[in-house]
N, C-alpha and C positions, 0 to 999 in steps of 0.2 A: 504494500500500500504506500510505502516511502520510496520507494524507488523513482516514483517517476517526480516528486515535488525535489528530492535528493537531486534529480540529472537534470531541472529545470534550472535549481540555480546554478549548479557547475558552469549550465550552457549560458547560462545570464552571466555570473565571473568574467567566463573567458570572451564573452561577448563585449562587456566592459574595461577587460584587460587587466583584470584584477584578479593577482594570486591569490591577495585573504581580503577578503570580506571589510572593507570602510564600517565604522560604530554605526548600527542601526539604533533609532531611537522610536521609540511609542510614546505622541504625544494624546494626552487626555485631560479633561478639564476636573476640576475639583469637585467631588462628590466620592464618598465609600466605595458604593456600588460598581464605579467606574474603574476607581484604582483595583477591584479586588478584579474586573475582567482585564484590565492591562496586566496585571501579576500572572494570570492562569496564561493568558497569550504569550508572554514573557517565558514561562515555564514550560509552553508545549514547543514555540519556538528552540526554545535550548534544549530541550529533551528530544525533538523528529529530527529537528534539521542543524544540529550543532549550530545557532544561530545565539549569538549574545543580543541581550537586547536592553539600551537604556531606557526607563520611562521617564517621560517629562511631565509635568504637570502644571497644569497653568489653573488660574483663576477663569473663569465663563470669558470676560471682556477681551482678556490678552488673548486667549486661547480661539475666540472667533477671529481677532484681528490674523494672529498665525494660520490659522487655515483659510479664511479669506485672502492670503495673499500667497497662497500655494508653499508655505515655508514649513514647511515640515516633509518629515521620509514615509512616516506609518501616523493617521491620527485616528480618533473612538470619534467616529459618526453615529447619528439615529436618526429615524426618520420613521413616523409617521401618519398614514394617509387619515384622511377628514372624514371623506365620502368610500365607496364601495366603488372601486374602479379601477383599472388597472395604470390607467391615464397617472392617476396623485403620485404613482411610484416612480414612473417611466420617466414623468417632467422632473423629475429629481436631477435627472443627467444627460440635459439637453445641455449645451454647448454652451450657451447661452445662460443659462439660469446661474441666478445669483446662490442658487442652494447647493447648486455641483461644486464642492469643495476639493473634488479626488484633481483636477484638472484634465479628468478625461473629456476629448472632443472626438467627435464622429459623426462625419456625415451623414454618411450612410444610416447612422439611426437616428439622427437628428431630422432626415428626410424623410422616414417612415414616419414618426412622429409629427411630423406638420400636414401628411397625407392624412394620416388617421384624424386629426384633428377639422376637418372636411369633406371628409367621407359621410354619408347619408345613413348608407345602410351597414346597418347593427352588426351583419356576419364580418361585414368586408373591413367595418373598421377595427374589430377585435382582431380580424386577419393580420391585419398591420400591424397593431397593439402585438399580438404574437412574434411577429417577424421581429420589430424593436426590440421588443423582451431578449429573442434567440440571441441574439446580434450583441444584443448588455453581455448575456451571461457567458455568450463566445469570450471576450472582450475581458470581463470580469476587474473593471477596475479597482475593485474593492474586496473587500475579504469578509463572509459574514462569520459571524459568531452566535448569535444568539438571536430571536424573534421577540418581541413585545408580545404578552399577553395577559390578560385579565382573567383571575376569577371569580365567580361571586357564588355565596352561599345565601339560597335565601329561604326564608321559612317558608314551610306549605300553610301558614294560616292565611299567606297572603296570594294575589292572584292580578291579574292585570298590571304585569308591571312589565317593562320595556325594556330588551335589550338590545342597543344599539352596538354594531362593530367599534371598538374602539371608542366606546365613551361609557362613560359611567349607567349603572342600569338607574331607568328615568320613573320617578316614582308620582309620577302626577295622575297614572288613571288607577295608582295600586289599591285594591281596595281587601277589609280582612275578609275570609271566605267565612269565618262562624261567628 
């Protein structure tokens, strides 16, 4: 299973011209949470791929200024979507957007994405939305780690109560069942 991430950086090394490895760093902003998944990537990085790795950490303010101006190696992004749609993720890393932090650009998905975005019908613009998608995770500027999720416990005395993707469950029709 390490074999091929093992011969990818070798080929990236010598593709660079580099016998050892320059310090990599993991920048992330202040919070526990954050520091405790920079440590765990820290410790699989040095355990798979003999990769040393420094963490940096910033405050929220410095830490957007540093990745809005592309200065850093490795940074702890998140993201996400509002609505139910594949669009909220995708426009994350148009070329363009002020949210794409990795400094990946691409045409060719940045084209898919403005087709979809004009496209009428429902099959043909997911179609697109699909191709984009492929083409990101060809590409793969990013490295995931972990997904956001929610979960809620709720009593059975209650009943009409609303769960929305990604937002808190909405108590305004809940009503008690006895």
């Amino acid at each position: 299973m390490l074999k091929k991430p093992k011969k990818l950086l070798k080929e990236g090394m010598k593709e660079e011209g580099w016998d050892k490895l320059p310090q990599v760093t993991l920048t992330y902003n202040t919070s526990e949470e954050h520091k405790k998944i920079a440590e765990a990537v820290q410790e699989m990085l040095k355990k798979n791929l003999d990769v040393d790795v420094k963490l940096n950490n910033q405050e929220w303010g410095t830490y957007l200024d540093t990745t809005k101006q592309h200065n850093y190696q490795m940074a702890r992004m998140g993201w996400i979507g509002v609505f139910v749609d594949p669009v909220v993720n995708l426009d994350y890393y148009l070329g363009d957007s002020p949210n794409n932090r990795t400094g990946w650009v691409d045409k060719k998905f940045d084209d898919l994405m403005e087709k979809s975005k004009v496209e009428q019908d429902q099959d043909k613009r997911y179609e697109l939305l699909h191709q984009a998608e492929e083409r990101l995770m060809d590409e793969m500027p990013f490295m995931p780690v972990y997904f956001y999720m929610n979960n809620y416990l709720t009593n059975t005395d209650f009943k009409d109560i609303a769960y929305y993707v990604n937002r808190y469950p909405y108590l305004k029709w809940a009503k008690k069942t006895n």
